[in-house]
KOLKOLGU-680544 format. One record per residue (C-alpha): residue number from 0; residue in three letters; chain; x negated, z negated, y negated. Coordinates in Angstrom, 1 decimal, always signed. Last residue first. Example, Ala and Ser with C-alpha at 12.3 -4.5 7.8 and 13.67 -1.06 7.14 Angstrom:
<recs>
+-----+-----+-------+--------+--------+--------+
!   n ! res ! chain !      u !      w !      v !
+-----+-----+-------+--------+--------+--------+
!   1 ! SER !     A !  -13.7 !   -7.1 !   +1.1 !
!   0 ! ALA !     A !  -12.3 !   -7.8 !   +4.5 !
+-----+-----+-------+--------+--------+--------+
</recs>
This chain:
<recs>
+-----+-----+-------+--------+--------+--------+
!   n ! res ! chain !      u !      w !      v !
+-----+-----+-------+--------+--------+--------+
! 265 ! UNK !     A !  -27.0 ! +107.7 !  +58.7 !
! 264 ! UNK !     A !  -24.2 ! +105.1 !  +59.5 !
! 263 ! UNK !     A !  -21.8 ! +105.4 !  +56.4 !
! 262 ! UNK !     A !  -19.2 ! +103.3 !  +55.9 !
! 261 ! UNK !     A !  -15.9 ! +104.5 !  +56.0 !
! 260 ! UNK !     A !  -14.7 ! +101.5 !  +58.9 !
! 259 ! UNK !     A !  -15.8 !  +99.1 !  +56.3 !
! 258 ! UNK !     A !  -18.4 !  +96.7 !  +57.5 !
! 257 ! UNK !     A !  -16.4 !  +93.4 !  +58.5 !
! 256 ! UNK !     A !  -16.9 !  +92.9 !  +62.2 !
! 255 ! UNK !     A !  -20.8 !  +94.1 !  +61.4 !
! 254 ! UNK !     A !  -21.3 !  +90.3 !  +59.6 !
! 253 ! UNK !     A !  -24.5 !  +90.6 !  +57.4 !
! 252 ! UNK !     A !  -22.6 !  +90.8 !  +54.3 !
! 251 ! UNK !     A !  -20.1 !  +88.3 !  +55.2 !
! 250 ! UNK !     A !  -23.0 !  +85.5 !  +55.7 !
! 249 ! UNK !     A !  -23.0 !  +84.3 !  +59.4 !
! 248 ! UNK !     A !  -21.8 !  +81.1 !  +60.2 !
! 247 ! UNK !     A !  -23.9 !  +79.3 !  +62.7 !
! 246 ! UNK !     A !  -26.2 !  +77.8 !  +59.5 !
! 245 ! UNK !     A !  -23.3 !  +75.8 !  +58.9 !
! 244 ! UNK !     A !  -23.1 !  +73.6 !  +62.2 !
! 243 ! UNK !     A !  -24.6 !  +70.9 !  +61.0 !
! 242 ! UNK !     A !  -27.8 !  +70.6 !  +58.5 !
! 241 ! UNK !     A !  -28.2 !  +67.2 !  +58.6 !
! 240 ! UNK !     A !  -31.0 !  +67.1 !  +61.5 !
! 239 ! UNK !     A !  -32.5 !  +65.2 !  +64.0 !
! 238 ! UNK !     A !  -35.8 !  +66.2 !  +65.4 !
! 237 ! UNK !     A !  -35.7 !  +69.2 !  +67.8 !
! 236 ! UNK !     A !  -33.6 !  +69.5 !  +71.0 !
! 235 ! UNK !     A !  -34.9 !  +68.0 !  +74.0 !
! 234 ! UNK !     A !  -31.7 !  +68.6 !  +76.5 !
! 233 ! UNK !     A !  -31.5 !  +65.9 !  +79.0 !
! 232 ! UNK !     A !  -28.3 !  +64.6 !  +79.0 !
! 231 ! UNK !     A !  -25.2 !  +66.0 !  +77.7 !
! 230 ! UNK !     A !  -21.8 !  +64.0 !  +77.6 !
! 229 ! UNK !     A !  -18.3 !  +65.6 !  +77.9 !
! 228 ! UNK !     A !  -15.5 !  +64.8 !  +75.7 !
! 227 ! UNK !     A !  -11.9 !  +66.6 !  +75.8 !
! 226 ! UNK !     A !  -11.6 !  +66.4 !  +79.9 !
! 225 ! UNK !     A !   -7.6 !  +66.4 !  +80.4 !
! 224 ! UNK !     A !   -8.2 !  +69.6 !  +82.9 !
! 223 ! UNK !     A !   -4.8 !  +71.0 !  +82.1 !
! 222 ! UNK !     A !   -5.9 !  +74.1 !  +80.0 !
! 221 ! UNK !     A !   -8.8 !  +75.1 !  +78.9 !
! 220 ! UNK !     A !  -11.9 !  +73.5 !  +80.7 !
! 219 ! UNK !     A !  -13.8 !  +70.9 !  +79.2 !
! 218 ! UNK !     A !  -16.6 !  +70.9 !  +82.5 !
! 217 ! UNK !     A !  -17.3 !  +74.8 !  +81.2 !
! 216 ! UNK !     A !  -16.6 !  +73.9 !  +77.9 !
! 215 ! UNK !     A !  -20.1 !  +71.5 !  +77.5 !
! 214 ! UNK !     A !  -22.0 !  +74.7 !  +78.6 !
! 213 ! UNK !     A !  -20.4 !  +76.9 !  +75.5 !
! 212 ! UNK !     A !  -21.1 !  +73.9 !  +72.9 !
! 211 ! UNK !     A !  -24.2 !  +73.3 !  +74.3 !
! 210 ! UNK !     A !  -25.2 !  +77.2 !  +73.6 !
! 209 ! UNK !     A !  -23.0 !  +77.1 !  +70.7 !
! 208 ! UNK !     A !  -25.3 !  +74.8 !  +69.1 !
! 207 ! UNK !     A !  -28.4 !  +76.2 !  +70.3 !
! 206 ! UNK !     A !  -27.5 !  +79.5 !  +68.2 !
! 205 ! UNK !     A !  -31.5 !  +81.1 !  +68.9 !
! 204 ! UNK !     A !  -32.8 !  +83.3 !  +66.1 !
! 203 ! UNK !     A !  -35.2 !  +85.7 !  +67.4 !
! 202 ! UNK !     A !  -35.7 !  +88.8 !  +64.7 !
! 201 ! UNK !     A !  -39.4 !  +89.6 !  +64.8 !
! 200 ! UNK !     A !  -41.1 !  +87.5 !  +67.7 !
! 199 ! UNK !     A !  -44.8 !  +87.7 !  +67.6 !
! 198 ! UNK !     A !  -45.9 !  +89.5 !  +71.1 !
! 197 ! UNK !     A !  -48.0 !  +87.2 !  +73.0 !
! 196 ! UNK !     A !  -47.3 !  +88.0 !  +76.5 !
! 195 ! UNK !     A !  -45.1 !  +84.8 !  +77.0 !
! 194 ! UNK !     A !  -43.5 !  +85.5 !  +73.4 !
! 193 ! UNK !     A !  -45.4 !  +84.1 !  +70.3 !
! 192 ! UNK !     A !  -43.4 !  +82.4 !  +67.5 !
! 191 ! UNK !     A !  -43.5 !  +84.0 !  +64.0 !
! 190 ! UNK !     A !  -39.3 !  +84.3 !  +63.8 !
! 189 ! UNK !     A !  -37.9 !  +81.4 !  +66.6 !
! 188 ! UNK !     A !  -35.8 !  +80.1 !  +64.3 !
! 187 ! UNK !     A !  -33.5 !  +77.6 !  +66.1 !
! 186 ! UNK !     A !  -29.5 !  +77.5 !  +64.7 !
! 185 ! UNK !     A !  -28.0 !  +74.1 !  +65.9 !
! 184 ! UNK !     A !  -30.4 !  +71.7 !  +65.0 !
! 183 ! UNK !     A !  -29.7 !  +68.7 !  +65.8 !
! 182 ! UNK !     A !  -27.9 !  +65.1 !  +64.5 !
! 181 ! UNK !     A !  -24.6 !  +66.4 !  +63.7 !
! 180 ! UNK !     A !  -22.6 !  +69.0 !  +64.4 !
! 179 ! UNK !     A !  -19.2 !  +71.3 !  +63.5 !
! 178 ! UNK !     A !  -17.3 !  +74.1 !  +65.1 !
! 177 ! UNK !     A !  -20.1 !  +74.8 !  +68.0 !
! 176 ! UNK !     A !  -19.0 !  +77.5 !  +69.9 !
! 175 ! UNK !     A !  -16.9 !  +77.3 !  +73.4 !
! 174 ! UNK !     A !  -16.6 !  +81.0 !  +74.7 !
! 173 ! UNK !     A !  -13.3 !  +83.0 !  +75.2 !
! 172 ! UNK !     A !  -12.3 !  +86.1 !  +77.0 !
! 171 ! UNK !     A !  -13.2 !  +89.6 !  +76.5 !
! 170 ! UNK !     A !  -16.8 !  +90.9 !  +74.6 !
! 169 ! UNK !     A !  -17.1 !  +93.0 !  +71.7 !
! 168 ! UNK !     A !  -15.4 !  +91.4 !  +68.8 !
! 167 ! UNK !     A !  -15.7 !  +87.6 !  +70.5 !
! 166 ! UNK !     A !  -13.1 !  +85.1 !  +70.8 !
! 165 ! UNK !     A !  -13.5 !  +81.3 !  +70.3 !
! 164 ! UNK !     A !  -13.0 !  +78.2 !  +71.6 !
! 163 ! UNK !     A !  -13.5 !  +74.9 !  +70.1 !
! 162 ! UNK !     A !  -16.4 !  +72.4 !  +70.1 !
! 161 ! UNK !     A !  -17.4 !  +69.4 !  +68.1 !
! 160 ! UNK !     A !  -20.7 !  +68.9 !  +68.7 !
! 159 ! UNK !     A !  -22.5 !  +65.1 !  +68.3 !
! 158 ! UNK !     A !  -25.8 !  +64.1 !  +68.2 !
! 157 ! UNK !     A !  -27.3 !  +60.6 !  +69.7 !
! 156 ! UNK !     A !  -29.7 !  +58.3 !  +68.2 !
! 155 ! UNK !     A !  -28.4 !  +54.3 !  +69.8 !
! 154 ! UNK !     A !  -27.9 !  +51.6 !  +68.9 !
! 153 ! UNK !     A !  -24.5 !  +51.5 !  +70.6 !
! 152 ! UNK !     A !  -21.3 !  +50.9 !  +68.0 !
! 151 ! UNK !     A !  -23.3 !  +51.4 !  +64.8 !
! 150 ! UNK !     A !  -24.7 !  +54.7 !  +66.3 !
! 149 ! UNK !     A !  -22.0 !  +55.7 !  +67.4 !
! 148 ! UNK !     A !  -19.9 !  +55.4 !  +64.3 !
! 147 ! UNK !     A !  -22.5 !  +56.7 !  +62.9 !
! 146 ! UNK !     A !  -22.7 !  +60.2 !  +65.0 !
! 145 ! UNK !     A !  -18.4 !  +60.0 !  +64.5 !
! 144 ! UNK !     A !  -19.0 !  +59.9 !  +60.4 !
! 143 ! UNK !     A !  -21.3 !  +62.8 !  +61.0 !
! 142 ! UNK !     A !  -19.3 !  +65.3 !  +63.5 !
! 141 ! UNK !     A !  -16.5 !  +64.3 !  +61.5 !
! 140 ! UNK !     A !  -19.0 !  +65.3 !  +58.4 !
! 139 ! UNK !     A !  -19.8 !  +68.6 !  +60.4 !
! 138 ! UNK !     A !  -16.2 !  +69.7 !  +60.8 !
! 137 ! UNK !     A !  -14.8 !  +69.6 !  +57.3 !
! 136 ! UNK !     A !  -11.2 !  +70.5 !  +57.0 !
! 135 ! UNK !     A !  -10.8 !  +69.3 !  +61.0 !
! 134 ! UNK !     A !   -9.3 !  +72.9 !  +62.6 !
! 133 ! UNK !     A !   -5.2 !  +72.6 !  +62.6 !
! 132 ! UNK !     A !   -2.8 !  +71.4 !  +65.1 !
! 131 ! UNK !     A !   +0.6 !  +72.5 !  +65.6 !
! 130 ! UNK !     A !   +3.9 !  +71.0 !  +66.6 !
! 129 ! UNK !     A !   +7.1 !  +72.0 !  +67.3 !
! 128 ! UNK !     A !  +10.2 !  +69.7 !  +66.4 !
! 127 ! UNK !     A !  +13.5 !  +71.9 !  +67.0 !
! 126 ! UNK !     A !  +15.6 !  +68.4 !  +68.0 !
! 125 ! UNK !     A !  +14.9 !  +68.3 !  +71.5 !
! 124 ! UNK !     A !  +11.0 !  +69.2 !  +70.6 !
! 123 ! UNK !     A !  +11.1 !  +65.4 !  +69.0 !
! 122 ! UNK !     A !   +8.0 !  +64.9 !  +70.5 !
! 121 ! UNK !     A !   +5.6 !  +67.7 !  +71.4 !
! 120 ! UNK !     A !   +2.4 !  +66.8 !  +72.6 !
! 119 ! UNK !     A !   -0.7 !  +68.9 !  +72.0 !
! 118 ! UNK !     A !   -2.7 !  +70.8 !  +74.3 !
! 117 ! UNK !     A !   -1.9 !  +73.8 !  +73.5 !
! 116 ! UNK !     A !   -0.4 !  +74.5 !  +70.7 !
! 115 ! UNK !     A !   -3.0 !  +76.0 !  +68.4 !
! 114 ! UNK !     A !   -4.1 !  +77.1 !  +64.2 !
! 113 ! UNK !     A !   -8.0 !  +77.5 !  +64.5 !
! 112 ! UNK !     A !   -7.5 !  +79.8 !  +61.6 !
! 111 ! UNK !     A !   -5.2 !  +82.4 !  +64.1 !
! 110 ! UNK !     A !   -8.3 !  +84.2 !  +65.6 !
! 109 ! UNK !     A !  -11.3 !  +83.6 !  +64.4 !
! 108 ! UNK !     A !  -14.1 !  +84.2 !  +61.4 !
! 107 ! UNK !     A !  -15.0 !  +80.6 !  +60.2 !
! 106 ! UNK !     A !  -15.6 !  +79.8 !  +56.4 !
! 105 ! UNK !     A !  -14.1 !  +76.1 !  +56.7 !
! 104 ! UNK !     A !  -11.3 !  +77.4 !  +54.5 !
! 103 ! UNK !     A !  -10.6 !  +79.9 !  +57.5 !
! 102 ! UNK !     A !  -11.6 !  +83.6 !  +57.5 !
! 101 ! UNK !     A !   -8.7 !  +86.0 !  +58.8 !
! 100 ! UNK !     A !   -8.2 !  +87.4 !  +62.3 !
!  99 ! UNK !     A !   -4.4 !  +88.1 !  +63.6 !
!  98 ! UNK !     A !   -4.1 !  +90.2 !  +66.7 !
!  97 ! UNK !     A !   -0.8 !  +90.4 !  +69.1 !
!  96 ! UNK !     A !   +0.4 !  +93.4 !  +67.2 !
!  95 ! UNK !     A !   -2.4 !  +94.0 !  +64.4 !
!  94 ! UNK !     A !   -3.5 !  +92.0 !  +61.4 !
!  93 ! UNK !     A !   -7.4 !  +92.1 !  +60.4 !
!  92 ! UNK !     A !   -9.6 !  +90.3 !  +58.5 !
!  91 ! UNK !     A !   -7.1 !  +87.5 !  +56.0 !
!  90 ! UNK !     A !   -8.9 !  +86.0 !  +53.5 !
!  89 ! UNK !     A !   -9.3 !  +82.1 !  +53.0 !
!  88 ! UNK !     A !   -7.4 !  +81.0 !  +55.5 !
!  87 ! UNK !     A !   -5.4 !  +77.9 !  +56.3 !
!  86 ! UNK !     A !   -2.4 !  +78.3 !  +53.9 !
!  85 ! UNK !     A !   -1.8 !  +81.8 !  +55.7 !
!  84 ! UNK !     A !   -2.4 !  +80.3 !  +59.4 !
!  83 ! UNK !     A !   +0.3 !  +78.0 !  +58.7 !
!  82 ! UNK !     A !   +2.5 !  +80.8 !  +57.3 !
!  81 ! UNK !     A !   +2.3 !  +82.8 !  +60.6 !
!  80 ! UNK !     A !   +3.4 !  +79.9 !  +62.2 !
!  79 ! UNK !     A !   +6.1 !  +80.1 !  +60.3 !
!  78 ! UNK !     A !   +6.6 !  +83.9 !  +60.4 !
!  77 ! UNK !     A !   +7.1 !  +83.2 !  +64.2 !
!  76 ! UNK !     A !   +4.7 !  +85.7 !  +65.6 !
!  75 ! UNK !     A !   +4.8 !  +89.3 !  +66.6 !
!  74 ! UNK !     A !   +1.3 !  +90.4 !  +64.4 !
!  73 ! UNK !     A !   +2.9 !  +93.3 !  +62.6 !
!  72 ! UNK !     A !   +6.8 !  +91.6 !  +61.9 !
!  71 ! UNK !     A !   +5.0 !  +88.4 !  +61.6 !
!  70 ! UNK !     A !   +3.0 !  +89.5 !  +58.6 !
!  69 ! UNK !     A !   +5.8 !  +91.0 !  +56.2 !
!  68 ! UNK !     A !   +7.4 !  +87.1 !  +56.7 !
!  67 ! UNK !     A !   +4.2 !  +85.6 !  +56.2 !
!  66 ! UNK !     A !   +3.5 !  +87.2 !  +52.6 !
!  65 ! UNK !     A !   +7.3 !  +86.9 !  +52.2 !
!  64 ! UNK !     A !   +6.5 !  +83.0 !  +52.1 !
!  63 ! UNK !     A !   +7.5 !  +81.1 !  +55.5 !
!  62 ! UNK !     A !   +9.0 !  +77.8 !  +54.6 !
!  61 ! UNK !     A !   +7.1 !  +74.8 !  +56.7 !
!  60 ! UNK !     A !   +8.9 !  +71.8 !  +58.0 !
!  59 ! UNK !     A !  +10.3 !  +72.4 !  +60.9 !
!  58 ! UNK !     A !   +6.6 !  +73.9 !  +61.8 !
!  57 ! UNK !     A !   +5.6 !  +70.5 !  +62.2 !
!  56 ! UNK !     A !   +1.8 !  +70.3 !  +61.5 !
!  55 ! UNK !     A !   -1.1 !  +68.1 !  +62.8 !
!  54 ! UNK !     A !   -4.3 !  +67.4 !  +61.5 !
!  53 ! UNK !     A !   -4.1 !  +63.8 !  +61.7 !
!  52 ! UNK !     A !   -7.4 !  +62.8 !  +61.8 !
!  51 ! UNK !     A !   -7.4 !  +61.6 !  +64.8 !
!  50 ! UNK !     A !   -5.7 !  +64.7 !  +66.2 !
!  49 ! UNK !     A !   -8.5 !  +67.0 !  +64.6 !
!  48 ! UNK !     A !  -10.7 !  +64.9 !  +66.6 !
!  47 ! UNK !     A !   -9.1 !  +65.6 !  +69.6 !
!  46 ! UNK !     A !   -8.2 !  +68.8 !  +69.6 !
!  45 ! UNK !     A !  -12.0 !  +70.1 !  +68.5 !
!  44 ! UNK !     A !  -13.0 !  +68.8 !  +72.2 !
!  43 ! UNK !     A !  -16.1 !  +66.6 !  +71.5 !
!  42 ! UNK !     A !  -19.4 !  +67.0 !  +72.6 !
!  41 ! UNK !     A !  -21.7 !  +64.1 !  +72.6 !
!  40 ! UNK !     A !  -25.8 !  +65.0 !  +73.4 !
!  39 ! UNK !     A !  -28.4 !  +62.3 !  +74.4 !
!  38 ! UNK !     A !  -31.6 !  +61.7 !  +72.5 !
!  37 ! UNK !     A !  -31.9 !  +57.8 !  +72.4 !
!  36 ! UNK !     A !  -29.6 !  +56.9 !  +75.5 !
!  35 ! UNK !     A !  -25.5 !  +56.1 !  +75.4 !
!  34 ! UNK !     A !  -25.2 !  +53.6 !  +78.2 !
!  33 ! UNK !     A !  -22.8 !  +54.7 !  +81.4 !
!  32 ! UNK !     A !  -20.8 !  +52.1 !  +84.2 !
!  31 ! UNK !     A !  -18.0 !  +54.6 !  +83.8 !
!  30 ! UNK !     A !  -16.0 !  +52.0 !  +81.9 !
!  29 ! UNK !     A !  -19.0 !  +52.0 !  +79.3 !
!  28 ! UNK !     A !  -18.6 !  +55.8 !  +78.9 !
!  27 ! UNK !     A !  -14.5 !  +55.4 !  +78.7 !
!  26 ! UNK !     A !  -15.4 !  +52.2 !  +75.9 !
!  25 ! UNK !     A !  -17.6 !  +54.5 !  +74.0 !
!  24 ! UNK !     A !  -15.0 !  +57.2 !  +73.8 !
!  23 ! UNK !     A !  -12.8 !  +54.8 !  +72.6 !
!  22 ! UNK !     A !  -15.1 !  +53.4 !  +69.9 !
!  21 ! UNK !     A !  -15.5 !  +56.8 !  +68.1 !
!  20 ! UNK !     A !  -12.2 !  +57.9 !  +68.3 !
!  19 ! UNK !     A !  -10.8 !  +55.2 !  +66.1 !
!  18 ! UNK !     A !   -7.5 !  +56.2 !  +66.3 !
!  17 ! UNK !     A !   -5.8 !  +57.1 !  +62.5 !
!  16 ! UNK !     A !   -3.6 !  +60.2 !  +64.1 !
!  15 ! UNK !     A !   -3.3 !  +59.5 !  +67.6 !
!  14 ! UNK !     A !   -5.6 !  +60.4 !  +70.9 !
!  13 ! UNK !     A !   -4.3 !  +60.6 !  +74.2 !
!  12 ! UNK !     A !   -6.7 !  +58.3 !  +76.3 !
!  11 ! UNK !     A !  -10.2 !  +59.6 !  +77.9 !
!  10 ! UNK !     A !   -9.9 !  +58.4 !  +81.2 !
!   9 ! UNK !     A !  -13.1 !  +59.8 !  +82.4 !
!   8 ! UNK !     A !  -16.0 !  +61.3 !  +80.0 !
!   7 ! UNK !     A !  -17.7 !  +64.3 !  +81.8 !
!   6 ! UNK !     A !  -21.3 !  +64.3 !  +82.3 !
!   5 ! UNK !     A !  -23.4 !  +67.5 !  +81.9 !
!   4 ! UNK !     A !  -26.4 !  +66.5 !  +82.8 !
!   3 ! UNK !     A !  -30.3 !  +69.2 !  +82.0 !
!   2 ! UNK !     A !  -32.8 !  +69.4 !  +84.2 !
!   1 ! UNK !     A !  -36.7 !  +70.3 !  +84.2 !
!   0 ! UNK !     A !  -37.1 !  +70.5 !  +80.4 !
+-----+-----+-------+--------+--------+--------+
</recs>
């Protein structure tokens, strides 16, 4: 490929629970005088989709358990939020002031479950309303129901990423990954191939999903940048596929953040 467009969608509109995200992210592209093409790229910010979906908590309304409550004194969070975080995990990694890594329900290994603020409006916050919004349960069928939607709505083969930010073990700051997908293949196996010198590649594996995912977040931004769907042109990925975003998750067994600090190395 000789160039690859990252195109931001304009005027996006705040999203509500039930909107049909889909057809107003179509509208913004056609209000930018843009088509959808056969093989383009949509990335979505994770917000906004869980938002239409109504992922959404009011901490007013959740009873911390003495789980949470033992929890919050370690981590330094309202035991609350803590909670939230509790009922979206399956296991919980590693608690430590300012640190809190479990797996989610979705099988994900991150900070807080996906639970976050930012980005979210606050009504009621007068009255002691706070707000949080929670990973999509199942991010790869959003990424599917909105990839039909699309289709229906332009006639058109497109993928779609949903993206949120992440943390790494070993490396500071965060990274967009690819939370859910449809339409590509977002784990490449390169195992077999020949390199430019014609060595067989032993171990290659490339995460093309978070390697859109990551580029899409740099016109995304974090904070007050407003830009929560960003259109990629003109990366040839490999013949649609069903397989989402699940491959990106790596089994526990394999996963050195998990090996048991006692285990032996030699």
């Amino acid at each position: 490929m000789s160039q690859v467009q990252l195109i931001a969608l304009e005027h996006v509109p705040l999203i509500n629970q039930g909107a049909d995200l889909a057809a107003l992210l179509f509208d913004c592209l056609l209000q930018q005088g843009l088509h959808f093409e056969d093989g383009d790229i949509l990335a979505l910010a994770q917000k906004i989709v869980s938002k239409s979906e109504g992922r959404l908590v009011n901490l007013k309304q959740v009873v911390p358990s003495e789980r949470a409550l033992t929890i919050a004194v370690v981590y330094g969070k309202d035991p609350r939020h803590v909670q939230v975080i509790l009922d979206e995990s399956r296991e919980v990694i590693w608690v430590s002031p300012g640190i809190f890594v479990v797996e989610t329900q979705q099988g994900y290994v991150c900070a807080n479950a996906g639970v976050d603020r930012s980005n979210i409006e606050q009504p009621g916050a007068a009255q002691g309303d706070e707000w949080l919004a929670l990973l999509p349960e199942n991010p790869d069928r959003s990424a599917a129901n909105l990839r039909q939607r699309l289709l229906e709505l332009s006639g058109k083969e497109i993928a779609v990423i949903i993206n949120d930010t992440h943390g790494r073990p070993f490396r500071m700051g965060g990274i967009g990954v690819c939370l859910g997908s449809a339409g590509l293949e977002t784990l490449v196996d390169k195992r077999g191939e020949r390199d430019m010198f014609g060595y067989v590649l032993q171990g290659t594996q490339v995460a093309t999903g978070d390697e859109l995912a990551a580029a899409a977040s740099l016109i995304m931004g974090q904070s007050s940048e407003a830009v929560p769907a960003v259109l990629i042109r003109g990366y040839h990925y490999r013949p649609a596929s069903d397989s989402g975003a699940a491959p990106l998750v790596r089994p526990a067994a394999t996963d050195v953040f998990r090996y048991p600090a006692n285990r032996k190395l030699f």
